[in-house]
Every structure is written in structure tokens, then in C-alpha cells.
C-alpha angles and dihedrals in degrees: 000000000000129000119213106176139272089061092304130141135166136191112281092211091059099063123106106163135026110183127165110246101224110047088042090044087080094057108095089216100053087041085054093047096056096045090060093048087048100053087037089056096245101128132078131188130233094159101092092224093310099082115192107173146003123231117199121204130172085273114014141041107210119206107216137199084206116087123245100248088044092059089052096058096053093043084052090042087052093044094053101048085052089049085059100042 
């Protein structure tokens, strides 16, 4: 599991992207992207208005207060602990 803030947490085996918001916001194709998934419904938001990153899954894009590199660490971290076990 992954938690992205706000008491959320999402399945860790459903991510397939994890992108910081503000660095990939510039590129006409992920502004585009997201756009799409806005106006189909597809996003929802976590950030409590301060969005960080964006975290794509099979069904669902997540906004997140976290930042991107943070939420790496704790999904390696998790990934790790669960290699050990």
C-alpha cells in the first residue's frame, strides 16, 4: 500500500507511474493527458488544493500533496520490507 496523503492509500501493485506535477505540467502531451482524464472523470484529488504529483494506475490518475520522489521512497521502502519478509 501506498499512502498518498490525506488518509489515503492505494494499492502498490496498481501504480504505474509515479511524475512530479510540476516539472511534467510544461510538456504539451502530459498537459494534454491530464486534461482528458480531468474532463472523463478519471482523476481524483488527494492534494488538498497543493498538488505535488501525479500517480497513474490502470483506472485511476491520484493528485497528491506528497512529492513525487517522496512517494518513491516509501513504495521502495515498501517493496523492500515485503522482499525481506
Amino acid at each position: 500500500m501506498l499512502h498518498l496523503g490525506a488518509g489515503k492509500v492505494i494499492p502498490a501493485e496498481d501504480i504505474v507511474l509515479i511524475a512530479d506535477l510540476e516539472s511534467t505540467i510544461n510538456s504539451k502531451t502530459t498537459k494534454e493527458f491530464l486534461e482528458v482524464a480531468k474532463e472523463e472523470g478519471f482523476i481524483r484529488d488527494f492534494s488538498e488544493g497543493n498538488p505535488k504529483s501525479f500517480i497513474v494506475t490502470g483506472e485511476t490518475i491520484y493528485y497528491s500533496m506528497i512529492s513525487s520522489s517522496t512517494l518513491s521512497k516509501r513504495l521502495n521502502f515498501a517493496a523492500n520490507i515485503n522482499r525481506d519478509l
